[in-house]
C-alpha positions as CSV (number, residue, x, y, z in Angstrom):
1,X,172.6,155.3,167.0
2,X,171.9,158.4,165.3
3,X,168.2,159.9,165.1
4,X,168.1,159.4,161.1
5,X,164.3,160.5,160.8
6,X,163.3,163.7,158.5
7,X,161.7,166.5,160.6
8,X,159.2,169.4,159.0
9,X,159.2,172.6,160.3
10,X,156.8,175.1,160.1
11,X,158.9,178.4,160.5
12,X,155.9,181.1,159.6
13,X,152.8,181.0,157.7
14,X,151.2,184.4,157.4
15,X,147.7,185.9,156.4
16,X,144.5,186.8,158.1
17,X,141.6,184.8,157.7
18,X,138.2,187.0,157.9
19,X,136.2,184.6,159.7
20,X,134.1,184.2,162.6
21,X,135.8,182.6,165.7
22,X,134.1,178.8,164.7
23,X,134.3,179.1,160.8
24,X,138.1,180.6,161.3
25,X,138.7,177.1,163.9
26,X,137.1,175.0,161.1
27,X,139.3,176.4,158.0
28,X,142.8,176.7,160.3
29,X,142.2,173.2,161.2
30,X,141.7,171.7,157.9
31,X,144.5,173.8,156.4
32,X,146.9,172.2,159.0
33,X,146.0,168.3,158.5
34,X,147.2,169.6,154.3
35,X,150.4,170.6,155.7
36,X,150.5,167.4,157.8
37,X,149.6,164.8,155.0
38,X,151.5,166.7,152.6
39,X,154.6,166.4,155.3
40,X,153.6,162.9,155.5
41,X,153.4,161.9,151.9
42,X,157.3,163.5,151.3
43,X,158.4,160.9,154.0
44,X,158.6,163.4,157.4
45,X,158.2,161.7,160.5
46,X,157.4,164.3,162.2
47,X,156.0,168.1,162.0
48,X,157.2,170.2,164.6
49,X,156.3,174.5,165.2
50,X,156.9,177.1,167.4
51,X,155.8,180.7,168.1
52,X,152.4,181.4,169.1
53,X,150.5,179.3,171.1
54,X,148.8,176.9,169.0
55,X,147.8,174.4,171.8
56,X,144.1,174.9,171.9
57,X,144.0,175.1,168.4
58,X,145.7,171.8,167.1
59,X,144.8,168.0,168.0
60,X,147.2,165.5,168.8
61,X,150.1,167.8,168.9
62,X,152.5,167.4,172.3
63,X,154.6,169.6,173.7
64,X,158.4,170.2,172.3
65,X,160.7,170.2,175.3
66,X,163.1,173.5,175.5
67,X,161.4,175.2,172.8
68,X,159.1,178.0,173.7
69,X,155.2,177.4,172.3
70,X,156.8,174.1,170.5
71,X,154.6,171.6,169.6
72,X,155.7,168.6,167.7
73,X,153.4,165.5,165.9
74,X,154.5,162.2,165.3
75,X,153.2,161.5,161.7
């Protein structure tokens, strides 16, 4: 049967954030779990990315098989 759930994909989000290494941690963090309960509460399943190497930086991400730096989240 066909995989009928909706999928988010963060292409790019750009900006720099002037903060020290912690405080910078703290605010990336937060902004993320918005994009997740925003993805969440429009009926996605699942947030996926690529790119950079976010692995030390997000929780409860897993890795997204045949997609370089892909990480995908089960929402």
């Amino acid at each position: 049967e066909e995989d009928k759930r909706q999928i988010c994909s963060i292409y790019r989000i750009e900006g720099r954030l002037k903060q020290p290494p912690k405080q910078w941690l703290r605010v990336m963090r937060a902004e993320l779990k918005t994009i997740e309960d925003e993805a969440r509460n429009a009926g996605f399943a699942e947030l996926r990315m690529a790119g950079r190497d976010w692995s030390r930086i997000v929780t409860g991400y897993e890795p997204l098989p045949g997609v370089p730096n892909g990480l995908r989240k089960v929402l």
